[in-house]
C-alpha positions as CSV (number, residue, x, y, z in Angstrom):
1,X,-24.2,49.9,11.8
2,X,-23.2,50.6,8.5
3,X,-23.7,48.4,5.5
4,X,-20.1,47.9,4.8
5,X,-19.6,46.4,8.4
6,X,-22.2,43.8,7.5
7,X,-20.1,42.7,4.4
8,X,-18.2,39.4,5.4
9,X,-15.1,39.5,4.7
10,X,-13.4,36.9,1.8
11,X,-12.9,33.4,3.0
12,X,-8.9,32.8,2.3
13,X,-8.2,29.1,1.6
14,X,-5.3,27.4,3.1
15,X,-3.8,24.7,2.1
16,X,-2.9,21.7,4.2
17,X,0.5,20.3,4.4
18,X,0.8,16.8,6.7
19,X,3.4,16.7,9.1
20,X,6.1,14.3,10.6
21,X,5.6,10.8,9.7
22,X,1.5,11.7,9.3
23,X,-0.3,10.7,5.7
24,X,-3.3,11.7,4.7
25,X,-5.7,9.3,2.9
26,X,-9.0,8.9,0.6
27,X,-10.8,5.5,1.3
28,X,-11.0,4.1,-2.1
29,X,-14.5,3.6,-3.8
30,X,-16.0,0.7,-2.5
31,X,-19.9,-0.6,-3.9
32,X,-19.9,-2.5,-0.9
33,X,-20.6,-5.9,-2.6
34,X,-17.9,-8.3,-3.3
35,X,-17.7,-11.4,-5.0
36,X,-15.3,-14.1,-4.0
37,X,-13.0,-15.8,-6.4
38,X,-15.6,-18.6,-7.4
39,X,-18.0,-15.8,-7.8
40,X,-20.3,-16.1,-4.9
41,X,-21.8,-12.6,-3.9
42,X,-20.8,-11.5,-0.8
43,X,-23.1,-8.4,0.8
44,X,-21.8,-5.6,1.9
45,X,-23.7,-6.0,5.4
46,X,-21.7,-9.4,6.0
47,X,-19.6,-10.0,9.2
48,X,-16.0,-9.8,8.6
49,X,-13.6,-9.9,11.5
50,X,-11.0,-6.8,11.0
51,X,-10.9,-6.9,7.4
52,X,-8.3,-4.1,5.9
53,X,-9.2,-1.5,3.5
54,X,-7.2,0.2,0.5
55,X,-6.7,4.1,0.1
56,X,-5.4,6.9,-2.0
57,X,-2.3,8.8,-0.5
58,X,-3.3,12.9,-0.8
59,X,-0.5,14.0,1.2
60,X,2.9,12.8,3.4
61,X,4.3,14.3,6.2
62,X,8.4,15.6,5.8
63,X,9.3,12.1,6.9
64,X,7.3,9.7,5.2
65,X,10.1,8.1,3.8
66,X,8.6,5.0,1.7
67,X,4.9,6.5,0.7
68,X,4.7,8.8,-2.0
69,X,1.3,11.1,-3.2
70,X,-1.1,8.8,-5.4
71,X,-0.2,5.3,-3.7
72,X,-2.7,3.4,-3.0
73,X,-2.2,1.9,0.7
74,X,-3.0,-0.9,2.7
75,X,-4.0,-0.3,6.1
76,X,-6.6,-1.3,9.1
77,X,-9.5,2.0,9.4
78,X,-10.6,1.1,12.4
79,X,-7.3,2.4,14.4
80,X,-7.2,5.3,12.2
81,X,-8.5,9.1,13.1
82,X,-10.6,10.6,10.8
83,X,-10.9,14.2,9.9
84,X,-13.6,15.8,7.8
85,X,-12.8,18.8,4.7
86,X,-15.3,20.3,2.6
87,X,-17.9,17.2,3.9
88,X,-15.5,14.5,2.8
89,X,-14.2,11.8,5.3
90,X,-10.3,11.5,5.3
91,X,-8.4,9.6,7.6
92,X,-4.9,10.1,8.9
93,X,-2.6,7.9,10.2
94,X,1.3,7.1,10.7
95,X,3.7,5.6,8.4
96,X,4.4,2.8,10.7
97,X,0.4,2.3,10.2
98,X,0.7,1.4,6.9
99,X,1.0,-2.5,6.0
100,X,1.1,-2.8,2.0
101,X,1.7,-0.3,-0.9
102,X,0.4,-0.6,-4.4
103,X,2.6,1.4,-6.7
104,X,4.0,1.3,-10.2
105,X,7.5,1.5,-8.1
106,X,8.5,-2.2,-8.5
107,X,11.7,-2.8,-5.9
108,X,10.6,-5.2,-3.7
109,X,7.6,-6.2,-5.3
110,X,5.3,-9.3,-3.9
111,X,4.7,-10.2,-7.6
112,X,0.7,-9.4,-6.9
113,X,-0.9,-7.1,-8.6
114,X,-4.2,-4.6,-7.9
């Protein structure tokens, strides 16, 4: 063998693009801990039956029609499938999926804020 053979050849990076109705989410940061409103601490190893988690939109499939890149979403993790790029955990899910948005989009707004 020659050394050129031996040469790997350059890694081409593509760039992914969601399809359908698919989004792609970041979990949000999360220390674990809470605190409840009267400020009890509440550990990050405690029991909590189905409890929903907040994420960061990355990307929206062609017919995502209410979720837009950079919301931050409301959904349940557990019924999600997760994929992993360049070591980091995303998960992927359908619209449908999704139960709550936090946006700066205000048309039918709850009157909560994050």
């Amino acid at each position: 063998m020659s050394e050129t053979s031996r040469v790997p050849a350059p890694v081409t990076k593509l760039e992914i693009q969601m399809l359908h109705d698919r989004v792609l989410v970041k979990l949000a940061d999360e220390d674990g801990e809470r605190r409840s409103t009267g400020g009890i601490v509440i550990p990050a190893t405690a029991q909590v039956a189905r409890r929903l988690s907040w994420g960061d939109v990355l990307g929206v499939g062609n017919n995502v029609r209410n979720v837009k890149v950079s919301d931050r979403v409301l959904f349940n993790p557990e019924d999600q499938l997760e994929v992993e790029i360049q070591g980091d955990g995303y998960l992927v899910m359908r619209e449908r999926d999704i139960h709550a948005i936090a946006t700066e989009r205000t048309e039918q707004g709850t009157g909560l804020y994050l």
